[in-house]
KETORPA-234368 format. One record per atom (N, C-alpha, C, O): atom name; residue number from 1; x, y, z; residue in one letter. Coordinates in steps of 0.2 Angstrom, whole numbers, padded with zeros to 4 digits. Example, Ala and Ser with C-alpha at 12.3 -4.5 7.8 and 13.67 -1.06 7.14 Angstrom:
2
   at     i       u       v       w   aa
    N     1    0066   -0028    0039    A
   CA     1    0062   -0022    0039    A
    C     1    0066   -0016    0039    A
    O     1    0071   -0017    0042    A
    N     2    0064   -0011    0035    S
   CA     2    0068   -0005    0036    S
    C     2    0064    0000    0039    S
    O     2    0067    0006    0040    S
//
This chain:
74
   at     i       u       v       w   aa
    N     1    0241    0402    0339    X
   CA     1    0239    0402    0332    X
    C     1    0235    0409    0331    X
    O     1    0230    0410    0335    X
    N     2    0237    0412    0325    X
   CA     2    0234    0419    0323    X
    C     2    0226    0416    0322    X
    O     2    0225    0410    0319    X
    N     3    0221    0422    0324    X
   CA     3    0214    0421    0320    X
    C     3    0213    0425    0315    X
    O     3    0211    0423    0310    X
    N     4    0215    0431    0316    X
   CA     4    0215    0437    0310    X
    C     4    0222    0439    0309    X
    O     4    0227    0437    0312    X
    N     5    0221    0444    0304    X
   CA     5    0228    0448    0303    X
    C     5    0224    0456    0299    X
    O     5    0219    0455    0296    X
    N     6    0226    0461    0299    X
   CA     6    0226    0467    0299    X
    C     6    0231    0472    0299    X
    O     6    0236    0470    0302    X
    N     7    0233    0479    0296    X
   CA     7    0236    0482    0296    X
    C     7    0235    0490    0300    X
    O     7    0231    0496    0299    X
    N     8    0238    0488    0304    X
   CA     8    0238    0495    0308    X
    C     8    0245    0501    0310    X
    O     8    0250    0499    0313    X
    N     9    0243    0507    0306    X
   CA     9    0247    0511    0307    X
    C     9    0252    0507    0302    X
    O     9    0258    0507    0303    X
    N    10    0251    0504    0297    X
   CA    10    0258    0503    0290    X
    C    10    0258    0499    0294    X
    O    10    0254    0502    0298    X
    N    11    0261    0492    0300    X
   CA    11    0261    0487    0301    X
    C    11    0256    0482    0301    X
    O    11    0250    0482    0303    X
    N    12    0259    0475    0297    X
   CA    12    0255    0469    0300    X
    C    12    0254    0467    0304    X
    O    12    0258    0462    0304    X
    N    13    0248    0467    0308    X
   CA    13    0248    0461    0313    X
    C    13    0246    0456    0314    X
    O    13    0243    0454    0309    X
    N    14    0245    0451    0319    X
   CA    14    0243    0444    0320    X
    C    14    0234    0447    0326    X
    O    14    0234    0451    0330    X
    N    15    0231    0444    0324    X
   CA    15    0227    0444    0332    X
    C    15    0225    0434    0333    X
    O    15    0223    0430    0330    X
    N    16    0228    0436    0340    X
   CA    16    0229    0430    0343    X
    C    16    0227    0429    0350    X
    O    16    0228    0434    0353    X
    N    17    0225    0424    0353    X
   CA    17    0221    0422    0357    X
    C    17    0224    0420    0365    X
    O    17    0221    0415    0367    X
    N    18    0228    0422    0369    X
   CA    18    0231    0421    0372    X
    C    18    0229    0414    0380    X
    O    18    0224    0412    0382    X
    N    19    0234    0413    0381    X
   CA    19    0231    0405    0387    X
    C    19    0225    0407    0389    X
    O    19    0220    0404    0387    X
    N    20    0224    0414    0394    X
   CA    20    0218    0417    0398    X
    C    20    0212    0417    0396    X
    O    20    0207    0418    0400    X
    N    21    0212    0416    0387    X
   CA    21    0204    0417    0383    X
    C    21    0206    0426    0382    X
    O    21    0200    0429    0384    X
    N    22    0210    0430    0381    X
   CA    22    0210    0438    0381    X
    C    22    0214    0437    0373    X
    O    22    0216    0432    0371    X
    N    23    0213    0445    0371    X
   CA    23    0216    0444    0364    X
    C    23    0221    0450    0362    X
    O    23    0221    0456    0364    X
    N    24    0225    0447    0360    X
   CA    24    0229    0454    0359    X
    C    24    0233    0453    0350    X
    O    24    0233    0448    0346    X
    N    25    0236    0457    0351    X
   CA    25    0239    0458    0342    X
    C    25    0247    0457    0344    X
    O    25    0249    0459    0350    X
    N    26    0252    0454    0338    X
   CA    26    0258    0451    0337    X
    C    26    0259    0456    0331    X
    O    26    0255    0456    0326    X
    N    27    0265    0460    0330    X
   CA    27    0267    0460    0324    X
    C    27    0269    0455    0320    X
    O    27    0272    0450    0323    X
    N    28    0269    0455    0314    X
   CA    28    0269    0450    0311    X
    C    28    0276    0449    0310    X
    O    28    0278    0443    0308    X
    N    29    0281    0455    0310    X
   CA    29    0287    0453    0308    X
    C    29    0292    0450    0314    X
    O    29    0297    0447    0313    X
    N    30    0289    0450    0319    X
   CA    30    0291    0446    0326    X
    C    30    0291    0438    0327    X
    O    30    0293    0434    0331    X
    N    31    0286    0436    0321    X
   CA    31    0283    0428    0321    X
    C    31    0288    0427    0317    X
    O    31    0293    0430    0315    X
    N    32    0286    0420    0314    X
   CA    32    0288    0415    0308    X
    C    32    0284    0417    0304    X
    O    32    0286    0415    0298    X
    N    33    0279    0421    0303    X
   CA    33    0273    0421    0298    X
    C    33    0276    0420    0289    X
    O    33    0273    0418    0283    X
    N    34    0282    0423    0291    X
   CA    34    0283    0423    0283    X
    C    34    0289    0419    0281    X
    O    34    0293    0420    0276    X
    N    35    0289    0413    0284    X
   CA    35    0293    0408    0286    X
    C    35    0299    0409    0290    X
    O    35    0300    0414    0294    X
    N    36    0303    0404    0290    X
   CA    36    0309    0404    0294    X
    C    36    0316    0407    0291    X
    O    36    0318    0406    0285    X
    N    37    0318    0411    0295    X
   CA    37    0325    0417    0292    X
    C    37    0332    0413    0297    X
    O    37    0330    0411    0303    X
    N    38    0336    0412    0297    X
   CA    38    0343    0411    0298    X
    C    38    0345    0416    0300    X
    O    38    0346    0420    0295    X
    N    39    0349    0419    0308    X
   CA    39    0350    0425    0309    X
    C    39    0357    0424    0312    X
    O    39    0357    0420    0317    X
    N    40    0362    0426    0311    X
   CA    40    0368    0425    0312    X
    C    40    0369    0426    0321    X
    O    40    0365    0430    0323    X
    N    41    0373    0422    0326    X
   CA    41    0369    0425    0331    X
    C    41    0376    0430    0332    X
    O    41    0381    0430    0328    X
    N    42    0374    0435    0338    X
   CA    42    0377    0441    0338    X
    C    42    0377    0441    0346    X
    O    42    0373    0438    0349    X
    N    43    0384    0443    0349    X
   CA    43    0385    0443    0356    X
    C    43    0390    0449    0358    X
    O    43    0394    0452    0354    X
    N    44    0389    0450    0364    X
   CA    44    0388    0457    0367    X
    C    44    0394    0456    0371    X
    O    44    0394    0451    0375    X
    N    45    0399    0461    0370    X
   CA    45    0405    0460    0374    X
    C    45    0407    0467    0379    X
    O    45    0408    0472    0375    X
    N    46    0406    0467    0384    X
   CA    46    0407    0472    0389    X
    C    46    0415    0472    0389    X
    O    46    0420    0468    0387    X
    N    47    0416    0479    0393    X
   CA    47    0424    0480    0397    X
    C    47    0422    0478    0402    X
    O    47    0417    0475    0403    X
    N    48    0427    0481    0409    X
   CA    48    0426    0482    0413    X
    C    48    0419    0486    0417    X
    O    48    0414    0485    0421    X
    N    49    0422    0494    0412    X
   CA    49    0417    0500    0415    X
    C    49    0408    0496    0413    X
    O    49    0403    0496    0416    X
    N    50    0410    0493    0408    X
   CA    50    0401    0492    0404    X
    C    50    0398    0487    0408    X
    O    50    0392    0487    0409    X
    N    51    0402    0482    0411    X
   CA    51    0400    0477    0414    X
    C    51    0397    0480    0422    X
    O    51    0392    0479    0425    X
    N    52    0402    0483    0423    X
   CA    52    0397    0487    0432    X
    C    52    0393    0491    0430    X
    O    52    0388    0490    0433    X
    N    53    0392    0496    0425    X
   CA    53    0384    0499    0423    X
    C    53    0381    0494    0422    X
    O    53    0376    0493    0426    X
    N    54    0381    0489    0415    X
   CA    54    0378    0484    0418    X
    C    54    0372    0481    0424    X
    O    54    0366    0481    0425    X
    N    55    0379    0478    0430    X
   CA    55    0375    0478    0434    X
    C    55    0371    0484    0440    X
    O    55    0367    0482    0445    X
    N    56    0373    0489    0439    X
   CA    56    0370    0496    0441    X
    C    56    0364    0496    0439    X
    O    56    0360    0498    0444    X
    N    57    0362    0495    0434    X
   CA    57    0355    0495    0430    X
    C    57    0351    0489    0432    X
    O    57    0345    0488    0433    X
    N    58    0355    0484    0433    X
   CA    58    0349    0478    0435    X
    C    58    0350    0478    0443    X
    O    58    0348    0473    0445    X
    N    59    0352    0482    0446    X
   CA    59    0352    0482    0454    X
    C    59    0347    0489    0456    X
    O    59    0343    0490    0461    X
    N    60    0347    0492    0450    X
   CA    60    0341    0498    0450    X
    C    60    0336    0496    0448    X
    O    60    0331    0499    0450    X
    N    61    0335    0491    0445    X
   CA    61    0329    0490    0441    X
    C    61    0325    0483    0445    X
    O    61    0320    0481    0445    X
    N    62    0331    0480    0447    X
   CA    62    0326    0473    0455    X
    C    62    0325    0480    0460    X
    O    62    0321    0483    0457    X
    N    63    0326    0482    0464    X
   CA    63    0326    0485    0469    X
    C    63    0320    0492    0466    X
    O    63    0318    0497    0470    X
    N    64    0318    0491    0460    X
   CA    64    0312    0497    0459    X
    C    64    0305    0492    0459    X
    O    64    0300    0494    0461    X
    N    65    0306    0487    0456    X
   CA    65    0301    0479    0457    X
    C    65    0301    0478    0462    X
    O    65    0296    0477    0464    X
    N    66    0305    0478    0466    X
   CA    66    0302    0474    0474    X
    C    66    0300    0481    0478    X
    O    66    0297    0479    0482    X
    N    67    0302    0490    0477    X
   CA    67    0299    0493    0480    X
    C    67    0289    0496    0478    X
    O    67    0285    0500    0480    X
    N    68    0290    0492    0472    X
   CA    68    0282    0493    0470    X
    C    68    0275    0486    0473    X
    O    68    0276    0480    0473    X
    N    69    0271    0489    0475    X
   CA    69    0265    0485    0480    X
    C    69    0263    0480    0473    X
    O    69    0265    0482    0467    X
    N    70    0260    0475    0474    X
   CA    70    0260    0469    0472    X
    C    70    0252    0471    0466    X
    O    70    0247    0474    0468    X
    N    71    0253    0469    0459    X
   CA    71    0249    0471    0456    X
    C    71    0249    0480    0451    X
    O    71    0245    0482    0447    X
    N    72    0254    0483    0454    X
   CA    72    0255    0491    0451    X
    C    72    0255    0490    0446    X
    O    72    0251    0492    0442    X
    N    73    0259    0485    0445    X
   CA    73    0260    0486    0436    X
    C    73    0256    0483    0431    X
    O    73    0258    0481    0425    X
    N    74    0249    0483    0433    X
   CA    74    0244    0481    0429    X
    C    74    0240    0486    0428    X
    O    74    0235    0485    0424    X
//
């Protein structure tokens, strides 16, 4: 649940309180805040070639995660 809300930099935000007790900001156009929208859904059709970069990108991108020490990315 948002506590505040603010405008920064021409966006709205949310500031909200996260599980850990830490706070951080949500734009607001990411939420429901301004009620519920109906979004047609949209799905993603690869060829052949799109489908192996595809997985080239996520065999590059586990194998760059598992060669980073545990915590780097904080």
């Amino acid at each position: 649940m948002a506590s505040w809300f603010k405008h920064i930099g021409g966006v709205l935000v949310l500031g909200v309180e996260l599980p850990d007790g830490s706070t951080a900001t949500v734009p607001a156009a990411v939420t429901d805040v301004f009620g519920t929208v109906v979004v047609q859904e949209q799905g993603l059709v690869l060829d052949a070639d799109g489908l192996r970069g595809l997985r080239a990108l996520t065999t590059r991108a586990l194998e760059s995660a598992q060669d980073r020490p545990a915590g780097a990315d904080r």
